[in-house]
N, C-alpha and C positions, 0 to 999 in steps of 0.2 A: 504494500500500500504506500507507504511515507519512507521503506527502506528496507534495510534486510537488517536478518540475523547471521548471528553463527556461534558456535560453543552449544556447549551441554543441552543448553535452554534457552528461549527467546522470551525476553520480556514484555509484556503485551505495552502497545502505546498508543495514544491520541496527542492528535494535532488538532491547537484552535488557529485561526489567523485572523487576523483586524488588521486596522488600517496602519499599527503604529508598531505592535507588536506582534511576534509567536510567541505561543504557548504552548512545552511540550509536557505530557503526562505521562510517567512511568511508572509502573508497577512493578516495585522490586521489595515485596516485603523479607522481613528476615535479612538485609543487607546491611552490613556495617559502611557506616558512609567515608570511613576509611578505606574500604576494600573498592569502592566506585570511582571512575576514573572520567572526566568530561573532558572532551577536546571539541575545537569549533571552527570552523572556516564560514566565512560568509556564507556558505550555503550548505552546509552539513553541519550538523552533531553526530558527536559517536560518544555512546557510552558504552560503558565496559567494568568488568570485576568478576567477583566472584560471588556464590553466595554456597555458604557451606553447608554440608548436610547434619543433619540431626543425629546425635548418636545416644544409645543408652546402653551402655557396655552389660546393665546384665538383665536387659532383655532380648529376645527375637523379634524380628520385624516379620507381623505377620500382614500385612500390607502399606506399600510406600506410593503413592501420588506427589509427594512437593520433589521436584524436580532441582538437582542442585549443580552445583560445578561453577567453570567460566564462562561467561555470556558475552558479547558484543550488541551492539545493533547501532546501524546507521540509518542516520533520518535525513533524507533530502528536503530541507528547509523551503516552502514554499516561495518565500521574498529574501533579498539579500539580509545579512545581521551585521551589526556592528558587536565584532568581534570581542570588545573592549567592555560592553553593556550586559553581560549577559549575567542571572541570579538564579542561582539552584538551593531549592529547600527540601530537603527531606522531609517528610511529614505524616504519618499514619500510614507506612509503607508504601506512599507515590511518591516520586520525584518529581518535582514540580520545575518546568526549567525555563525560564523568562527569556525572549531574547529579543531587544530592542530591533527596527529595521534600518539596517545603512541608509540615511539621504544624502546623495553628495551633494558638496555645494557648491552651489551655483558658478558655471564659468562663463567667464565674457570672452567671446572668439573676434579677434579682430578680421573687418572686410576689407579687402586691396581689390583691387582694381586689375584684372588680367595685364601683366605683362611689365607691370610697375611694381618695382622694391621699397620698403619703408627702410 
């Protein structure tokens, strides 16, 4: 949809967009936000980490569903970001991750005249 995964596990994600900003929503519960790792280009995020498995050393696991290990996933960001502006919160196991839009500014192109030098 918004990107791929790859590792153990893919973390499910929503994309919002407005006029000013993205909003990315990650669902990584169970993750230490030490172990998460955000990189950003104008037009990607990629997060990444680990999330570790459960252990209880003196029982048997007589069914496992949470999915554990290394994860990636890249988001192809709908509008450019400003790199520089970007705020991530962990918060009741989403990662919530702000990312202002690059506007550049403004440039004034000078006009000449074919065949004349300034």
């Amino acid at each position: 949809m918004y990107g791929f995964g790859r590792g153990a596990w893919t973390p499910l994600v929503d994309v919002y967009g407005g006029e000013r900003y993205t909003v990315v929503v990650v669902e990584i519960p169970g993750i230490d936000p030490g172990e998460t790792h955000l990189d950003v280009t104008p037009a990607t995020l990629t997060l990444s980490g680990t999330r570790k498995s459960l252990s209880y050393p003196e029982l048997s696991p007589l069914g496992l569903e949470i999915q554990s290990g290394q994860f990636e996933r890249v988001i192809h960001l709908p509008s450019r970001v400003d790199t520089r502006n970007v705020e991530a919160v962990l918060e009741n196991g989403l990662l919530i991750v702000t990312l202002h839009h690059a506007f550049p500014a403004p440039v004034s192109i000078p006009v000449r005249e074919s065949g004349k030098e300034e």
